[in-house]
C-alpha positions in Angstrom: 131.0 79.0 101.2 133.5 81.5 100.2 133.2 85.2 99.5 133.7 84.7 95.6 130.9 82.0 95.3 128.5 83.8 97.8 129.3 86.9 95.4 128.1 85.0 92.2 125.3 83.9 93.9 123.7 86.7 94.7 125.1 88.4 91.4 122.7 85.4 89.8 119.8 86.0 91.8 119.4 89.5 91.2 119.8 89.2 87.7 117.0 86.4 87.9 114.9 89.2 90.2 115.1 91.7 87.7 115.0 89.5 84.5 111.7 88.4 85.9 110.6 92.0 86.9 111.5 93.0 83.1 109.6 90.3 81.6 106.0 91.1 84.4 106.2 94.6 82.8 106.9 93.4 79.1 103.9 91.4 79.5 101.7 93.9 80.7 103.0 96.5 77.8 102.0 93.6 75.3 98.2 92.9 77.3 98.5 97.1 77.8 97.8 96.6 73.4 95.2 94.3 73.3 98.2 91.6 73.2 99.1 92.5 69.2 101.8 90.4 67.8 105.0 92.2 66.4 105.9 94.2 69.5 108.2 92.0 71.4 111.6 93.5 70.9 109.6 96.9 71.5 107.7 95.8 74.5 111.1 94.2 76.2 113.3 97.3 75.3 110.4 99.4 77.1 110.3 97.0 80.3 113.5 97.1 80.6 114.3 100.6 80.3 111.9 101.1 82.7 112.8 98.5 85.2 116.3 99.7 85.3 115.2 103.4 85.8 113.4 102.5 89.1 116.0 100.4 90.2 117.5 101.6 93.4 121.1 101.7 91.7 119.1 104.2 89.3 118.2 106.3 92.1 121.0 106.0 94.1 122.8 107.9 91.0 120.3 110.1 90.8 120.5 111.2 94.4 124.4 111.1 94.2 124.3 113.6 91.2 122.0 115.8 93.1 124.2 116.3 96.3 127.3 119.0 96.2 130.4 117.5 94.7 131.9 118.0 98.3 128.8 116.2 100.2 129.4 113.5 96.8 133.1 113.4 97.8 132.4 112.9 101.3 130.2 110.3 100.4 132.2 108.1 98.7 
């Protein structure tokens, strides 16, 4: 398998991973409300937010703007 295909792969795969993550917390937001209808966009804007924010690229930025733009530079 070459690098390119092996790429997309896993590219597809975590999307799936956090698509599924997204939609386990949008569903819990909507059972979180006693499951009232008219919330979806809402409750999958929330999830997702959220999902992102706790994703490691998410803290992985955060740590990165936290370091000294030397230690940053050094870094990279």
């Amino acid at each position: 398998m070459d690098s390119q295909v092996r790429r997309e792969k896993q590219r597809a795969l975590m999307t799936e991973l956090v698509e599924r993550k997204i939609r386990a917390r949008a569903q819990e937001l909507y059972d979180s409300r006693g499951q009232g209808e008219g919330l979806a966009l809402e409750d999958w804007i929330k999830a997702e937010s959220e999902v992102v924010e706790q994703s490691t690229l998410a803290m992985l930025s955060r740590r990165n703007r936290t370091q000294k733009p030397e230690m940053a530079a050094a870094n990279s």
